[in-house]
C-alpha positions in Angstrom: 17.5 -17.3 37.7 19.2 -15.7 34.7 19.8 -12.3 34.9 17.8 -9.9 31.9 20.4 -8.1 31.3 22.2 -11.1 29.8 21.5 -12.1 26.5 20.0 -15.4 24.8 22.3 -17.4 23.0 20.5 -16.8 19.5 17.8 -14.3 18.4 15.8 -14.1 15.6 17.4 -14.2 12.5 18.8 -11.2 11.3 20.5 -9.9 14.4 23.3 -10.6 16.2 23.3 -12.9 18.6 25.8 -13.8 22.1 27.9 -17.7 22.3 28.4 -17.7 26.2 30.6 -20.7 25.4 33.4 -18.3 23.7 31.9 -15.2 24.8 31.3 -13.9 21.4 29.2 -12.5 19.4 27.8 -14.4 15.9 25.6 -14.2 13.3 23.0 -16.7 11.3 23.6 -16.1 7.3 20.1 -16.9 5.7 19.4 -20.0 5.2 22.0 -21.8 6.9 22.6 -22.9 10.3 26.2 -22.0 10.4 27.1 -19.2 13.2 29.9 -17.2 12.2 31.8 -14.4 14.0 31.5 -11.3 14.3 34.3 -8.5 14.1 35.2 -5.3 15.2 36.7 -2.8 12.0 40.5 -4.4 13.3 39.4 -8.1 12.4 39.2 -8.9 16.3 36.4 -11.2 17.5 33.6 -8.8 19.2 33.6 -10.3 23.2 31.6 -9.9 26.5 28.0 -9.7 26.9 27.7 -5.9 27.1 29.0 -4.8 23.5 25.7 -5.8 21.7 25.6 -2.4 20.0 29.2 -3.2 18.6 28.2 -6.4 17.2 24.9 -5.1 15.7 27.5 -2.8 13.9 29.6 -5.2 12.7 25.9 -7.4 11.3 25.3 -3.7 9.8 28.5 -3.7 7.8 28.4 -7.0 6.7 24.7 -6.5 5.3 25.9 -3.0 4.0 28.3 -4.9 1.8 25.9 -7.1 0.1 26.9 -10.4 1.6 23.5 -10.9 3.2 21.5 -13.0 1.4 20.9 -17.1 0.9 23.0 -19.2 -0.8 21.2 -21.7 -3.0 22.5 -25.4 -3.5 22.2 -26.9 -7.1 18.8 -28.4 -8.0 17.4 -30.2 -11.3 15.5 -28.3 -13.9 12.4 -30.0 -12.8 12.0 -28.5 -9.2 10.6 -25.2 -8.8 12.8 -21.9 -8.0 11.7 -18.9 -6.5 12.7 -17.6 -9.7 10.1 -19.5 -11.8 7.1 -18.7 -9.0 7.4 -15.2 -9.7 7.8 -15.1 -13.3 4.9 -17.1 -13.6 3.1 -13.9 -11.8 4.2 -11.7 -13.6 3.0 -13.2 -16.5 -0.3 -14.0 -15.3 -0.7 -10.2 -14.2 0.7 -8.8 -17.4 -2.1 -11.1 -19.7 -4.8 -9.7 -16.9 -3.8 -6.0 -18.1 -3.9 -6.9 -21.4 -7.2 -8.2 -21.1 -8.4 -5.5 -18.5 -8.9 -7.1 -15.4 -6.0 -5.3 -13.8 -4.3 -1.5 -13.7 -1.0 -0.8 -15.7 0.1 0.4 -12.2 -0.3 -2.9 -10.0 1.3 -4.9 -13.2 4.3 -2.8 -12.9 4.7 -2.9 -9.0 3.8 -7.0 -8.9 7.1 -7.0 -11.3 9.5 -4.5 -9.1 8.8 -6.1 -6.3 9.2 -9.9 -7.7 12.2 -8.7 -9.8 14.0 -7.4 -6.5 13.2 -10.3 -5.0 14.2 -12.7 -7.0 17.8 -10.6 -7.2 17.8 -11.5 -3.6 16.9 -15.3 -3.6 16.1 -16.2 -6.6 18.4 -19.2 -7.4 16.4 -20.9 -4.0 14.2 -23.9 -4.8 10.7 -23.2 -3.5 11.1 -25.9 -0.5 14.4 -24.3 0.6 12.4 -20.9 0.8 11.6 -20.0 4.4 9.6 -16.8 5.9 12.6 -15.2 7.4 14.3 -15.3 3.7 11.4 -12.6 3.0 12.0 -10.8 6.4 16.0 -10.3 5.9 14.6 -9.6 2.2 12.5 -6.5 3.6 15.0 -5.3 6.2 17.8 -5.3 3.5 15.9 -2.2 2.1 16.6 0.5 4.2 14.1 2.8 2.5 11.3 0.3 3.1 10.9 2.0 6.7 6.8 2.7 6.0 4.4 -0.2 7.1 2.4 0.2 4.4 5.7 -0.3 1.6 6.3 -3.5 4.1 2.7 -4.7 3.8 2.6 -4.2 0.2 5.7 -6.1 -0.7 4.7 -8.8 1.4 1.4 -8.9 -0.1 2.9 -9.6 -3.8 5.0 -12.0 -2.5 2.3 -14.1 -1.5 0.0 -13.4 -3.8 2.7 -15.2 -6.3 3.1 -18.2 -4.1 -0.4 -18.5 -3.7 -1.1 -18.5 -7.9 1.4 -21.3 -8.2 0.1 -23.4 -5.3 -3.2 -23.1 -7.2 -2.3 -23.3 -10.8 0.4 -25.8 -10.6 -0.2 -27.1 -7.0 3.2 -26.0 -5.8 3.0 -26.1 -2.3 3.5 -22.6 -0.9 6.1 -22.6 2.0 4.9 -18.8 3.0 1.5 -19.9 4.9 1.5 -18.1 8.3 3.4 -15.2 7.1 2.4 -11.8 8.9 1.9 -8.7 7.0 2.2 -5.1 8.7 -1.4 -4.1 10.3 -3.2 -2.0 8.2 -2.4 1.4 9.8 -6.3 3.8 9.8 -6.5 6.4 6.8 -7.2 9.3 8.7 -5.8 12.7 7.1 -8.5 14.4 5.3 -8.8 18.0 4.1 -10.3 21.3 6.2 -12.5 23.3 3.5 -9.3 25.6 4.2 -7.2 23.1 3.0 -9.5 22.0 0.3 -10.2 25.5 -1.5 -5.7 26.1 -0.9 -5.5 22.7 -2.7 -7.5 24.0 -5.6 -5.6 27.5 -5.4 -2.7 25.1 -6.5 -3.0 23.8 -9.7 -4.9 24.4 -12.8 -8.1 23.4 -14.2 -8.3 20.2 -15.4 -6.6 18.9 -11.9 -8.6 21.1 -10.1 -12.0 19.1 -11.6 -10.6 15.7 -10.5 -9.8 16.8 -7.3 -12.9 18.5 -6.6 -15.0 15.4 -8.1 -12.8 13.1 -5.9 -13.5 14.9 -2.7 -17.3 15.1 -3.4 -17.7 11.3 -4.5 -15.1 9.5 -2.7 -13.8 7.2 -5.9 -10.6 5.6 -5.9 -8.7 8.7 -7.8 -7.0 6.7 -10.0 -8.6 3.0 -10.6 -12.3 4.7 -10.5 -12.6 8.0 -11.0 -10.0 8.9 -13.6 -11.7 5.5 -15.7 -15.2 6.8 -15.6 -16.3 7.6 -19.2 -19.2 9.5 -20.5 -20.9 6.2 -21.0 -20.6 5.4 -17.1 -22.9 8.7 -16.4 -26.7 8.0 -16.2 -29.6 10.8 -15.4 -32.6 9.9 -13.6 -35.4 11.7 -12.5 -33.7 12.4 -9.1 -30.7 13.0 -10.5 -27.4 11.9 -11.8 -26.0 8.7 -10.8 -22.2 7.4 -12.1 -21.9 3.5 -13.1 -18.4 3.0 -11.3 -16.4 -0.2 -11.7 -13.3 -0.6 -9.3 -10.6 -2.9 -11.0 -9.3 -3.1 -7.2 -12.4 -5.0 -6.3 -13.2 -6.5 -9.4 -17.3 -5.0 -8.7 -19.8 -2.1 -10.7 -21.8 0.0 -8.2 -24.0 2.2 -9.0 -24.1 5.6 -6.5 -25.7 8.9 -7.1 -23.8 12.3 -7.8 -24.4 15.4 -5.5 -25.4 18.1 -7.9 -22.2 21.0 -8.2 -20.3 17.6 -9.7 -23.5 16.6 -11.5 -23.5 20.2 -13.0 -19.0 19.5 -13.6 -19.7 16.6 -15.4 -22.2 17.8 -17.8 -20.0 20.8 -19.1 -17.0 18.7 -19.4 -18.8 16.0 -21.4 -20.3 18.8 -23.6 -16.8 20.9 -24.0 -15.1 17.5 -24.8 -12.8 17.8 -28.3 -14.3 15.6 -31.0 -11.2 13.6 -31.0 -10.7 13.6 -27.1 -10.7 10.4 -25.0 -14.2 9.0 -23.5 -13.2 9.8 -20.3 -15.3 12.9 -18.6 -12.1 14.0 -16.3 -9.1 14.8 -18.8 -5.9 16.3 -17.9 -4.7 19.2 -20.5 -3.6 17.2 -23.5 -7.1 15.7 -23.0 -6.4 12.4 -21.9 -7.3 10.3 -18.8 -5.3 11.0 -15.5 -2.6 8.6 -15.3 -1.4 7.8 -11.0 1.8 8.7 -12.3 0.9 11.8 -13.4 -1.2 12.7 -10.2 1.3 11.5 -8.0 3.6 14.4 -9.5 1.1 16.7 -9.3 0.1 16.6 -6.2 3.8 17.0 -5.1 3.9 19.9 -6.4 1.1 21.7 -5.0 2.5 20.2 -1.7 5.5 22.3 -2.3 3.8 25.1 -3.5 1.6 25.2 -0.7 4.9 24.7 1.8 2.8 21.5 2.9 6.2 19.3 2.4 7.8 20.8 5.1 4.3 20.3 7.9 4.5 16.9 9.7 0.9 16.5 9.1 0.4 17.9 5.6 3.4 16.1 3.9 1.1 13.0 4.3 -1.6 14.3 2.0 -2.1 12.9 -1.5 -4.8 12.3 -3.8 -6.1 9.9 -1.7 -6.9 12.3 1.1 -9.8 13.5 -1.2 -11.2 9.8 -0.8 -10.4 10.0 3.2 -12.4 13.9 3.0 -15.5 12.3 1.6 -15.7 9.8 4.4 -15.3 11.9 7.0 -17.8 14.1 5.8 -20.4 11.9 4.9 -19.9 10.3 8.6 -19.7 13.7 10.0 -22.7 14.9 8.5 -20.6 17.6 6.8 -23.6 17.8 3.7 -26.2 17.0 5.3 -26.8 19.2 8.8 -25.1 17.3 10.8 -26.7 14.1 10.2 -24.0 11.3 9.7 -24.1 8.7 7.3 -24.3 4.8 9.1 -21.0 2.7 8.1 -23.2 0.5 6.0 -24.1 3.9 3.6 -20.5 4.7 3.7 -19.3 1.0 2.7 -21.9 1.3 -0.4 -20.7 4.9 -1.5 -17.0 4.4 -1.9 -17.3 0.7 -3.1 -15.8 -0.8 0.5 -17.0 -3.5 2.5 -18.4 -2.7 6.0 -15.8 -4.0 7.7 -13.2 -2.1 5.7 -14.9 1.1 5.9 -15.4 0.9 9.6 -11.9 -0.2 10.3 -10.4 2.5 7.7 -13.1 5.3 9.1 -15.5 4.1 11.8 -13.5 4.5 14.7 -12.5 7.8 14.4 -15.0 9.3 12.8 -18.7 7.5 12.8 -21.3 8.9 14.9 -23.3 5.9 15.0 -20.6 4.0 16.4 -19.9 6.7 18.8 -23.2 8.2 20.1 -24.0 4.5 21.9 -20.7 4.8 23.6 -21.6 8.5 24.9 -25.1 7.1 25.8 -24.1 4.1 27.4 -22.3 6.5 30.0 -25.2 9.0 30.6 -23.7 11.7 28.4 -26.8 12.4 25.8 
């Protein structure tokens, strides 16, 4: 029986791996199957089963000095490079935001994260392409530690492959490639936390944020897009006419009445010459995620919330994550949660997402069977 503390011959690609046959230590460049040696800072061959950490030094200098990517062989103009799959989608999303199907904001990160990876492999041809080019791609990044930067990356990357395997029936050599799980969304605000928020920043942010917390909207793709056109009274009230351009849908949900009451004055105090939109930063114009993103970074600071393991999390988006949590927890209505399927409706998610995302944690019609089902009313 082999021992476990000796190691396999070859591991995946990407880390070093042991030759018992030299005793020495190797490594696969991307796409190839050469091995080639690895060495100690002296130039001397690294040997013997036990100085893994040395070698996975050595593989860490060698990608450190930009050697660590696939070599492509010379291919006629008519078959198709990595290259060409991911101009073709950036193309495709930049005539979607021209036309208003997509954000400004996913254009630009589709084309950062196809431009760097095309800087990476580029030059391949699309058959040559294999999944772990796109791994070593990722782990090349060494500030692409969050799950979430992983997943999205991943995400446009197949997202391109996908568009030419169904414009231009290019077969996509990607299929089977696993993203990073979706990780729960589960900071939200203490009406401590909320009211030191608004204590923050001035008054214009401070009406987003508020409205955001209260309604739940996507900050930036929803409720920073609503216009004065989008709000509609009824005899029980106000109700906003929200489309997402994440999910491509219009819903129609009603407004509690402190944002009802917000939205009102700032649609009667609009300039004459100010933007349609009902929630305007100080020069009047909608809230950009740039902007917000900055802004929000600063009340961190302010608030000394940068330096709080917890806290430094928080974002805009935690005023989305506040208004589920509350509408589950019956935070509005005496206790009385909301079911997953209300939820789902209200912040423009499916029931699925919403009780992935929220359910869990937080629903009390998931959780009140599980107390019951033990004797604990």
């Amino acid at each position: 029986m082999t021992s476990t503390s000796t190691p396999r011959r070859r591991n995946s690609r990407g880390t070093a791996w042991y030759w018992r046959q030299t005793d020495s230590w190797y490594y696969t460049p991307p796409g190839t199957k050469q091995r080639v040696r690895l060495l100690d800072e002296d130039g001397r061959p690294i040997r013997g089963t036990r100085n893994r950490p040395a070698a996975e030094l050595a593989l860490a200098r060698v990608k450190a000095s930009g050697n660590w990517r696939p070599q492509a062989e010379e291919v006629s103009e008519s078959v198709w490079l990595v290259a060409r799959v991911c101009s073709e989608f950036i193309e495709y999303t930049r005539q979607r935001t021209a036309s208003g199907s997509l954000t400004a904001e996913y254009r630009d990160e589709v084309a950062r994260y196809l431009n760097d990876l095309c800087s990476y492999c580029g030059a391949l041809a699309v058959n040559e392409l294999r999944k772990g080019h796109v791994q070593l791609w990722i782990e090349s990044h060494s500030t692409w530690r969050s799950p979430a930067t992983q997943r999205n990356a991943i995400t446009t990357v197949l997202s391109a492959f996908n568009h030419a395997q169904e414009m231009y029936d290019v077969p996509s050599p990607l299929r089977g490639l696993k993203k990073p799980p979706q990780r729960p969304r589960l900071h939200s605000f203490t009406a401590e936390e909320e009211q030191a928020v608004y204590s923050a920043t001035d008054e214009p942010f401070r009406n987003f944020l508020f409205a955001a917390v209260h309604t739940g909207l996507r900050p930036y793709c929803e409720l920073a897009k609503l216009t004065a056109d989008d709000v509609v009274e009824t005899d029980r009230g106000m109700m906003w006419r929200v489309y997402s351009s994440k999910t491509k849908k219009t819903r129609k949900i009603p407004i509690r009445e402190d944002v009802a009451k917000l939205t009102r004055r700032l649609i009667a105090d609009a300039p004459a010459a100010a933007d349609t939109t009902v929630f305007r930063n100080a020069q009047h114009r909608p809230w950009k995620k740039v902007t917000g993103v900055g802004r929000f970074l600063k009340i961190k600071r302010e608030l000394g919330w940068d330096q709080d393991d917890v806290r430094t999390n928080y974002s805009s988006y935690t005023c989305r994550h506040t208004f589920a949590h509350r509408m589950l927890a019956g935070y509005w209505n005496n206790g009385e949660g909301c079911s997953i399927e209300t939820l789902a409706e209200l912040i423009g998610d499916t029931p699925k997402v919403a009780f992935d995302h929220y359910g869990r944690e937080w629903g009390q019609h998931y959780q009140e069977p599980l107390w019951a089902a033990i004797g604990v009313g």
